[in-house]
C-alpha positions as CSV (number, residue, x, y, z in Angstrom):
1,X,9.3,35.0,-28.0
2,X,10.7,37.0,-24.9
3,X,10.9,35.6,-21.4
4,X,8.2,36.2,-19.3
5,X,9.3,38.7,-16.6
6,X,10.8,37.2,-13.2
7,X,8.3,37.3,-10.5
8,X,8.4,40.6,-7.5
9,X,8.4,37.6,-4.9
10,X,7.4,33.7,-3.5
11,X,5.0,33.5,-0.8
12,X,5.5,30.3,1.4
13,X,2.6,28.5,2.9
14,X,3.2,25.2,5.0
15,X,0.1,23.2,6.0
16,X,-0.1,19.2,8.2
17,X,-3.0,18.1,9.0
18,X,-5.1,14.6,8.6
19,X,-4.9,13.5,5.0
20,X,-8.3,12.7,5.4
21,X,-8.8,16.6,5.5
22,X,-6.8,17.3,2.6
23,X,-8.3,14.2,0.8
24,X,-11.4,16.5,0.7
25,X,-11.7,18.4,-2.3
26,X,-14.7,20.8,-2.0
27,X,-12.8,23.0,0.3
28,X,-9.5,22.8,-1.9
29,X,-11.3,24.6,-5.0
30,X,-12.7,28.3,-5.5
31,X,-16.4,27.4,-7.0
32,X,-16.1,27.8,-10.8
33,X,-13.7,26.0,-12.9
34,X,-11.5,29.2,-14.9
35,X,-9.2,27.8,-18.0
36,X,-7.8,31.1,-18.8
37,X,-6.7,34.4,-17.3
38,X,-9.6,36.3,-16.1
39,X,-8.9,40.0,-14.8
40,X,-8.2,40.8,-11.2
41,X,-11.6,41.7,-9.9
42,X,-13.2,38.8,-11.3
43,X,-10.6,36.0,-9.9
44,X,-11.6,38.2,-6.2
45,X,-15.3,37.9,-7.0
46,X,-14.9,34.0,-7.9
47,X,-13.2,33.6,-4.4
48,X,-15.4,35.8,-2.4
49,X,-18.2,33.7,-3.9
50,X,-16.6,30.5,-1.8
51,X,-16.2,31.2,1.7
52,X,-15.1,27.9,2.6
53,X,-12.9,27.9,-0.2
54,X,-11.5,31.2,1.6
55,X,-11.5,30.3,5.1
56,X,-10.0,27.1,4.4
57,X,-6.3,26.5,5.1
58,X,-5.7,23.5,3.2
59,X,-3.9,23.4,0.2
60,X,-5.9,24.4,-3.3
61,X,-6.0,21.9,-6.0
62,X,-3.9,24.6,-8.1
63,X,-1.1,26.1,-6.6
64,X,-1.8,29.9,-7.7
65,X,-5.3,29.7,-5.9
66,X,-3.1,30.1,-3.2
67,X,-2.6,33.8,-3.9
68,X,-6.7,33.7,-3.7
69,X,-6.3,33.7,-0.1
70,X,-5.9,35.6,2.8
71,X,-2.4,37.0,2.8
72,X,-2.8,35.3,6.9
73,X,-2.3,32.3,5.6
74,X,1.5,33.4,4.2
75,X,4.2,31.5,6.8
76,X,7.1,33.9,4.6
77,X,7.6,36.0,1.5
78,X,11.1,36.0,0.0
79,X,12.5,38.2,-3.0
80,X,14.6,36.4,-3.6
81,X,14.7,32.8,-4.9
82,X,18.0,31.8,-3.2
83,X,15.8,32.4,0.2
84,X,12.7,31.2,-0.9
85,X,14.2,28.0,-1.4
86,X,16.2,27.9,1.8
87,X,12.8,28.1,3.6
88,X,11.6,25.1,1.6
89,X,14.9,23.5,2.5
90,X,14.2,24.2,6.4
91,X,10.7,23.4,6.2
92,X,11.3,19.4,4.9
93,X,14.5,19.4,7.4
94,X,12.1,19.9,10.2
95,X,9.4,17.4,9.0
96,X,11.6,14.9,7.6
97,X,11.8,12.9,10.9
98,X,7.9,12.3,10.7
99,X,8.1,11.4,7.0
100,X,5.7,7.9,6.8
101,X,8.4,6.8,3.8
102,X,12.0,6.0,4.4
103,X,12.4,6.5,0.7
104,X,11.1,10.1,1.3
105,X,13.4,10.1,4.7
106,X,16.3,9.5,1.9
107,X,19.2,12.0,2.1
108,X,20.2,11.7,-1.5
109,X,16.0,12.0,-2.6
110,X,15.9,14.9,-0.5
111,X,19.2,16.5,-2.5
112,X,18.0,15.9,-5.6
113,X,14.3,17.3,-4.5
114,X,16.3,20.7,-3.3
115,X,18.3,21.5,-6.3
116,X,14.9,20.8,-8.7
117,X,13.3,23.5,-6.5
118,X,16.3,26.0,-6.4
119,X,16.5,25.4,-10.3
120,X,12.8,26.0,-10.3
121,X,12.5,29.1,-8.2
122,X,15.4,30.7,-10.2
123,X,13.4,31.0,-13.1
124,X,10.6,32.3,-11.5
125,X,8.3,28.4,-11.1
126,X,6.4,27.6,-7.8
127,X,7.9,24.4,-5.8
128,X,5.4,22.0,-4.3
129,X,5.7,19.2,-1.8
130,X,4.0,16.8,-0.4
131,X,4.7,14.0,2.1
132,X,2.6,11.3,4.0
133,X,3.5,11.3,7.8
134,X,3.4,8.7,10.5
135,X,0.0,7.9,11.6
136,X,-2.7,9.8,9.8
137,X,-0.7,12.7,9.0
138,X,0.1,15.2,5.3
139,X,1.8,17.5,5.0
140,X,2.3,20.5,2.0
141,X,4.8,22.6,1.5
142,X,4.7,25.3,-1.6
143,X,6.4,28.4,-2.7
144,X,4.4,30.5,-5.3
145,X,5.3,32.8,-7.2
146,X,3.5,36.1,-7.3
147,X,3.2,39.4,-9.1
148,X,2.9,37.2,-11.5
149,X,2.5,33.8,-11.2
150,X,3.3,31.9,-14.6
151,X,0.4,29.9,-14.3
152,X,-1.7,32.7,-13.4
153,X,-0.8,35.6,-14.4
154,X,-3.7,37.6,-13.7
155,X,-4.1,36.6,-9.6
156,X,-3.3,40.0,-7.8
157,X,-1.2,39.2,-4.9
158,X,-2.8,38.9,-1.3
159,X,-1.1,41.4,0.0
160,X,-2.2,44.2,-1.8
C-alpha cells in the first residue's frame, strides 16, 4: 500500500472564548452525520444546509469540518509543515500565561506537545489543542491539513 500523498498546505484557525460556548455542540456540527467520503458538492450542500454551523466560529467536533468553513475564519496557511508548526508553537507561547493548569503551564509538557505536532504535521496529520484558561475561558488551536485532508479526503479546500 502506497503513502497517501502529502497535503498542498495547513490552514491554522485559533479560537478563545467561554467554554460554556464551546461546550455547545449544535453549533459545532454540520447537520447530518457523514461516515464516509462524500464528493465535493455534496460535503458544500451539507454545510450550506447549516447556517449556524457556517457562521459559527467555534471549533467543529471534527477537525476537517473546519475546511467546511469560510476561508475568513483562516488566522494562516503554511506550505510548509516546519511553519505550520512554528505558528502552533507561537500561538500556545502567547496563551500559555492564561493557561487555568500549571501542569499545562509546564515547560517540559509544552516540549513534548511541540515535537508530537512537528512529527505530526511532517507527515501530513492535523495538530489540535485545547486548553482551559483562567476564569471561564477555552481556548483551541488546530492546524489542518488540506488538499487533502487524511481524514477527509474529499473536503475541497475553502479557498477555492
Amino acid at each position: 500500500m502506497t503513502a497517501p500523498p502529502p497535503p498542498a498546505h495547513w490552514h491554522c484557525y485559533r479560537w478563545t472564548g467561554d467554554r460554556r460556548t464551546y461546550d455547545g455542540e449544535s453549533a459545532r456540527r454540520p447537520p447530518h452525520l457523514v461516515v464516509q467520503d462524500i464528493p465535493p458538492q455534496e460535503w458544500k450542500q451539507i454545510a450550506a444546509a447549516s447556517p449556524a454551523f457556517m457562521a459559527s466560529d467555534v471549533p467543529p467536533l471534527e477537525v476537517p469540518h473546519w475546511l467546511l468553513r469560510p476561508a475568513r475564519m483562516i488566522k494562516a496557511t503554511f506550505e510548509a509543515p516546519d511553519k505550520a508548526s512554528a505558528w502552533y508553537r507561537d500561538q500556545i507561547s502567547d496563551l500559555s500565561p492564561s493557561f487555568l493548569s500549571d501542569h499545562d503551564k509546564d515547560a517540559v509538557r509544552q516540549t513534548e506537545r511541540l515535537t508530537a505536532a512537528e512529527d505530526r504535521l511532517s507527515w501530513g496529520g492535523d495538530v489540535v489543542g485545547g486548553w482551559y484558561l483562567r476564569g471561564t475561558g477555552f481556548a483551541s488551536v488546530q492546524v489542518v491539513a488540506c488538499s487533502a485532508n487524511r481524514i477527509r479526503p474529499t473536503i475541497p479546500c475553502p479557498m477555492r
